[in-house]
Structure formats: structure tokens, C-alpha cells
N, C-alpha and C positions, 0 to 999 in steps of 0.2 A: 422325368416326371410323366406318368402315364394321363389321359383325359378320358376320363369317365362319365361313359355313355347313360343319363338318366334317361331315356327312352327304352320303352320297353318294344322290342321288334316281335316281340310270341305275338302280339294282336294284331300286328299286320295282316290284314289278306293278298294275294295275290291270286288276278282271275288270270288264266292260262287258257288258249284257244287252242284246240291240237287239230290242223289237218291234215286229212290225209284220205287215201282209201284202202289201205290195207289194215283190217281192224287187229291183227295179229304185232302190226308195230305200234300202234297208237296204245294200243294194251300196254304195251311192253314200255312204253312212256308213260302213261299213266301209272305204271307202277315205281316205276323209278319218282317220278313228280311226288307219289306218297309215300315216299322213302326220305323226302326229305326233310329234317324236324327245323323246330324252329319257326316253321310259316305256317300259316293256315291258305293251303292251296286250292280253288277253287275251281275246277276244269270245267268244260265244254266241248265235242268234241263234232268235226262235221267233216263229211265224207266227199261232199262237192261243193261247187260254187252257189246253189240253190241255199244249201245248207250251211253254209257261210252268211249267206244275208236272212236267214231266221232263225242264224244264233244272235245274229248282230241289234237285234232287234229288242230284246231281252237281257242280253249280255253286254259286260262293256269291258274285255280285254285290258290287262296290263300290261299282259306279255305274249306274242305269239310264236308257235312251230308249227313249222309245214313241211311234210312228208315231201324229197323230191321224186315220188314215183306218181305224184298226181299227172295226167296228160299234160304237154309242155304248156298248150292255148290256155287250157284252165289254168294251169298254175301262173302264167302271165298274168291273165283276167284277177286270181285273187290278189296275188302284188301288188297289181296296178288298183284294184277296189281297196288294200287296206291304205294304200298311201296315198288315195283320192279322198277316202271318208271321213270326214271329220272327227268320228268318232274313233277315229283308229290310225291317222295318219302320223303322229308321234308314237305310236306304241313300238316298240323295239319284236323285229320278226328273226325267228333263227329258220334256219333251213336243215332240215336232217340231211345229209347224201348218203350215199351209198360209196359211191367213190371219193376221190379225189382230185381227179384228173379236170372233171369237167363243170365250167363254174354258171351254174344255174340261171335263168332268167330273174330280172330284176336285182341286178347285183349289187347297184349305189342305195335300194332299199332296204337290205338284209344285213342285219348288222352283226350275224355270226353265221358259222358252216358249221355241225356237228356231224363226224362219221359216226354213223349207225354203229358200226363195230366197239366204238367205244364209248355206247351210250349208259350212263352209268347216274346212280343217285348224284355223286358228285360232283359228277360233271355240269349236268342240269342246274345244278347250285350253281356251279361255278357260271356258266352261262347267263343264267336267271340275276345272280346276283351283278355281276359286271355292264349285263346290258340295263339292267335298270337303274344303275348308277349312273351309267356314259347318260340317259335321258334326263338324270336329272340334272346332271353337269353343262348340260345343252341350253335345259331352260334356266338354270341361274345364269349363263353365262348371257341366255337370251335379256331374259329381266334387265341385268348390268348392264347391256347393251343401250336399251330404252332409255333408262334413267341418265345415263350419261351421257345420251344423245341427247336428249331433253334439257338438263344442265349445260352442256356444249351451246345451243340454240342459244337460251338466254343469257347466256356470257358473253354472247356475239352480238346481241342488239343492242 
């Protein structure tokens, strides 16, 4: 027996932060991101840490990517800004690489790697769609948490 979905997922938004500084890959993201049906994707795009906290300001991310060709300090600096910000320290960050070989700063904050070479419509779905699940799976698991910590307590006294 199948269970069907009466939610309708077409009027979801999804806000998307792409950084990076080579406008030639973010493009090339950017198209794939509108390649993919189903969502209504809503992008922003900033080239340094400046421009990171004056998207952030306006924008409020669901989901982020970041270019690892940004400078290693900057790229630090943003990791460590999205997982300090309140405004963005849950949001799920993928990392684009180039390679393979070498695992980028801010590693326990990034919750996917995507090679460049195989950056594709469906992949980004695939990405998009699993890391925004794993978050939501986090906070019901968090909520659970609470409530039955809570019930625990007064079963105790």
C-alpha cells in the first residue's frame, strides 16, 4: 500500500546562496539550480565575505554552496560566519571542489562535497534535496528530544 502525499511541494521556495569568486562557475550553477523543476529556486549570489554579510542582511538562505576556489582565510571566515550566525547556523552548506583528494576547511560544518566535474541539474537536486531533509530530520529529532526530556523530569519528581 502506497501513502500519498497531499502536499503539494511545486510552491515550496527554496533560497539558495552561491559563493564564490569565479563568476564562470557560479553561472554554471546557477543554471543547473534552474534546471531543476519542481521548486521554485530562489538564488543570491556573493563573491566575498563583504558580500556575504549584505546578502545576509536581505536574504535568509535554506540552503548554501560555496566555491572551494574562494582564498583558504576567506573561506574559513565564511564557514565559521555561517555556523556562528543565527541566521544561518542550521542551514545545510555544500562545498563545490575541484578535487578530491584534499578536504576543505570547515569540515564537521559542511554537510556535502560536490566535484565540479560532475556538477549536473541532478545532482544539485540530489544534494538540495537530501541535505534539506538530513536538517529537517535533526530538528524533529531535536523537538523529540525536548519533549521527552521534559516528560522524563516530571516522571522523576
Amino acid at each position: 500500500m502506497e501513502t500519498i502525499s497531499t502536499t503539494n511541494s511545486n510552491t515550496e521556495s527554496v533560497n539558495v546562496l552561491l559563493v564564490g569568486n569565479n563568476p564562470i562557475d557560479m553561472s554554471r550553477v546557477l543554471d543547473n539550480l534552474q534546471q531543476i523543476k519542481g521548486k521554485r529556486i530562489l538564488t543570491e549570489i556573493a563573491f566575498d565575505l563583504k558580500t556575504v554579510l549584505e546578502r545576509l542582511l536581505h536574504f535568509t538562505p535554506t540552503f548554501i554552496i560555496i566555491d572551494d576556489n574562494l582564498d583558504q582565510r576567506e573561506l574559513k571566515s565564511a564557514i565559521e560566519l555561517f555556523s556562528k550566525n543565527k541566521k544561518t547556523k542550521d542551514i545545510p552548506i555544500t562545498m563545490l571542489k575541484n578535487s578530491n583528494y584534499l578536504q576543505g576547511p570547515g569540515a564537521p560544518t559542511v554537510t556535502d562535497y560536490v566535484l565540479k566535474q560532475n556538477l549536473t541539474a541532478e545532482t544539485l537536486y540530489t544534494v538540495l534535496k537530501n541535505a534539506l531533509k538530513l536538517r529537517r530530520t535533526q530538528a524533529y529529532l531535536y523537538e523529540a528530544y525536548q519533549k521527552r526530556k521534559i516528560a522524563w523530569m516530571e516522571f522523576m519528581q
